[in-house]
Residue, then its C-alpha position, 0 to 999 in steps of 0.5 A: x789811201x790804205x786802211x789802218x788796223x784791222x785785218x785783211x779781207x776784214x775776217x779774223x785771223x784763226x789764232x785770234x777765234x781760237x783764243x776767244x774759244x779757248x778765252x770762254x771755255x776758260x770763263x766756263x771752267x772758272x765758273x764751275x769751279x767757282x760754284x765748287x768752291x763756294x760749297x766747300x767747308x774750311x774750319x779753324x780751331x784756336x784755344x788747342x781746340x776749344x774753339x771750331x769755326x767752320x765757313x764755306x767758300x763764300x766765306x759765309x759762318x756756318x757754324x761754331x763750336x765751343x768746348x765748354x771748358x773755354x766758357x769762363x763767365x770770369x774770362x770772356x774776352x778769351x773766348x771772344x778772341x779765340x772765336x774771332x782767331x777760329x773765324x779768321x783761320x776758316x776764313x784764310x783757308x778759304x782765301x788760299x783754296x781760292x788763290x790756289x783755283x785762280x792760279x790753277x786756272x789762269x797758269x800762275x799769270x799775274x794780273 
């Protein structure tokens, strides 16, 4: 009876080793880019300016920053809303510096 599957002489062929070399050093350049990434600043501004948000690429806050001409004791809900539209602007910029790696990375594949 004749085996199923597998590859004759039970090696792997060279196409397939070469593609798990080239699969892990793939996995290495992700990774390093990754750790780049994630020290990477993105800020985003609202209120013509008055509101600054500044994140990393772990999406992590790092900071505000606020024009004190934005803070009206009278009015804080526009300040709240404008902080909140800083912190998503950062927050989109890191989520497109992140796709933009992936696609650099994996050739534009969709997965």
């Amino acid at each position: 009876m004749a085996k199923r599957g597998g590859f004759p002489g039970g090696g792997m062929p060279g196409n397939y080793a070469n593609l798990m070399k080239q699969a892990q050093r793939m996995q290495r350049q992700m990774e390093e880019s990754q750790k780049e990434l994630e020290t990477k600043e993105f800020i985003g501004t609202a209120g013509g300016g008055a509101v600054e948000a500044k994140v990393n690429g772990s999406k992590e806050i790092l900071g505000i920053k606020l024009d004190p001409e934005i803070v009206d004791p009278e009015d804080i809900e526009t300040l709240q809303d404008s902080i909140v539209a800083a912190i998503n602007e950062a927050m989109n910029k890191a989520d497109e510096a992140s796709a933009a790696l992936m696609g650099k990375m994996t050739g534009g594949l969709s997965f």
